[in-house]
C-alpha positions as CSV (number, residue, x, y, z in Angstrom):
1,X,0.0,0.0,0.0
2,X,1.1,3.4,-1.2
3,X,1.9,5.6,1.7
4,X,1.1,9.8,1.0
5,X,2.7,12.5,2.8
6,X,0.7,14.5,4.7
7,X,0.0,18.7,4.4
8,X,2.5,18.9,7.4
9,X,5.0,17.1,6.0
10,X,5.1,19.3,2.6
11,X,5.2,22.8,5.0
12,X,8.0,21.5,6.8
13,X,10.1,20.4,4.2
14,X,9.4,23.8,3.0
15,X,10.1,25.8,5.7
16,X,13.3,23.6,6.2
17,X,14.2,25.0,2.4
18,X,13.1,28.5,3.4
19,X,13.5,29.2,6.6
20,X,13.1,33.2,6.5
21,X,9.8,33.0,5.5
22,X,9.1,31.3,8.9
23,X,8.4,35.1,10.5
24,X,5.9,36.2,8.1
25,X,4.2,32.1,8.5
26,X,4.1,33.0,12.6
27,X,2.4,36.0,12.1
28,X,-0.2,34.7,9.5
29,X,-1.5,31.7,11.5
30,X,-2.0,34.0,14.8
31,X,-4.0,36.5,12.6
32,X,-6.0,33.3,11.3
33,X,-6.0,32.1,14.6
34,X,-7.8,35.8,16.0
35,X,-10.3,35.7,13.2
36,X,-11.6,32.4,13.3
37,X,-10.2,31.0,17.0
38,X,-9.3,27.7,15.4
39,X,-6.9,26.4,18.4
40,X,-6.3,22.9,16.4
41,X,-4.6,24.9,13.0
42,X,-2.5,27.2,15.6
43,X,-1.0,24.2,17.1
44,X,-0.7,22.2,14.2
45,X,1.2,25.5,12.9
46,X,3.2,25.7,15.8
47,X,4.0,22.0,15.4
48,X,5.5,22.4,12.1
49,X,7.8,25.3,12.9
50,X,8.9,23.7,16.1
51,X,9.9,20.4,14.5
52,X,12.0,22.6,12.0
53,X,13.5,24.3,14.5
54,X,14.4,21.0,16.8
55,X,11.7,19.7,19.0
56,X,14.0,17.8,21.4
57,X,15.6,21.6,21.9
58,X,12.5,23.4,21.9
59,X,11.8,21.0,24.5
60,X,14.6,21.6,26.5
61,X,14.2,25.9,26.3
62,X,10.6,25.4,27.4
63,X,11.4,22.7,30.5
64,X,8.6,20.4,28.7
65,X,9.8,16.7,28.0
66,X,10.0,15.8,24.1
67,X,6.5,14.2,24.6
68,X,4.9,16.7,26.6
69,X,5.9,19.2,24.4
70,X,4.4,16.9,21.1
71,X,1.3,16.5,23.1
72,X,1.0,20.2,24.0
73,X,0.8,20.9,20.5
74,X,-1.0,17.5,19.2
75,X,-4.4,18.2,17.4
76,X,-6.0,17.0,21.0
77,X,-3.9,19.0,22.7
78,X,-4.9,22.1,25.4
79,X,-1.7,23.7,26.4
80,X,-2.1,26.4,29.2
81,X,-1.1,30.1,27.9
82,X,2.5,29.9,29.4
83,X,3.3,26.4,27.7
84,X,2.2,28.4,24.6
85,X,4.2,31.5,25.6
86,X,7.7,29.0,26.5
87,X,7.3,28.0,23.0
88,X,6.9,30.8,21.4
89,X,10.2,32.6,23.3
90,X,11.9,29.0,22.6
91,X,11.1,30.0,18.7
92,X,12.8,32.9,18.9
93,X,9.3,35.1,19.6
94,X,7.3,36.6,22.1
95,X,3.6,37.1,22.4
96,X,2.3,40.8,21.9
97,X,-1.1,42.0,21.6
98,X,-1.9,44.3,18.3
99,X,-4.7,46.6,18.6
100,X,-8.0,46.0,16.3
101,X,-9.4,48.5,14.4
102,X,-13.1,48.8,14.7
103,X,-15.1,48.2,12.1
104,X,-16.1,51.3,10.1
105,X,-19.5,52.9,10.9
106,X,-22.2,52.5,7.5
């Protein structure tokens, strides 16, 4: 039987290939992420990026085990806001909030 890659595979060969287009990826799937609150793409973002940049070392900068750190960002996974926040200073970012413009008046 034929085994197929999956969409997460492809991405992270990509951003393997292409790793300074990681930035402008991070801040797409949070905007995503405020529009349509889809916790399950964040993570599986988050997943990606992290196994690019190392998960036994992302692991390690967080003070999550390999595993907890996979199942933190699993598709079933519901990490706390600071697990979320380690990782995100682990990759090299920091969460900031960004003002929303109101919606014009009609």
């Amino acid at each position: 039987m034929r085994k197929f890659r999956t969409l997460d595979e492809f991405e992270e060969e990509y951003f393997r290939k292409h790793p300074e287009e990681i930035d402008d990826y991070l801040t797409e799937i949070f905007q995503e992420y405020a529009e349509d609150n889809d916790s399950g793409a964040l993570l599986a973002s988050l997943r990606v990026v992290a196994r690019v940049r190392g998960i036994s070392e992302i692991a390690e900068q967080t003070g999550m085990t390999r595993r907890g750190l996979q199942k933190a960002l699993s598709s079933n996974g519901n990490p706390r806001l600071e697990n979320v926040n380690s990782i995100m200073k682990a990759l090299g970012y920091c969460l900031t909030p960004q003002k929303i413009m109101p919606p014009a008046a009609e």
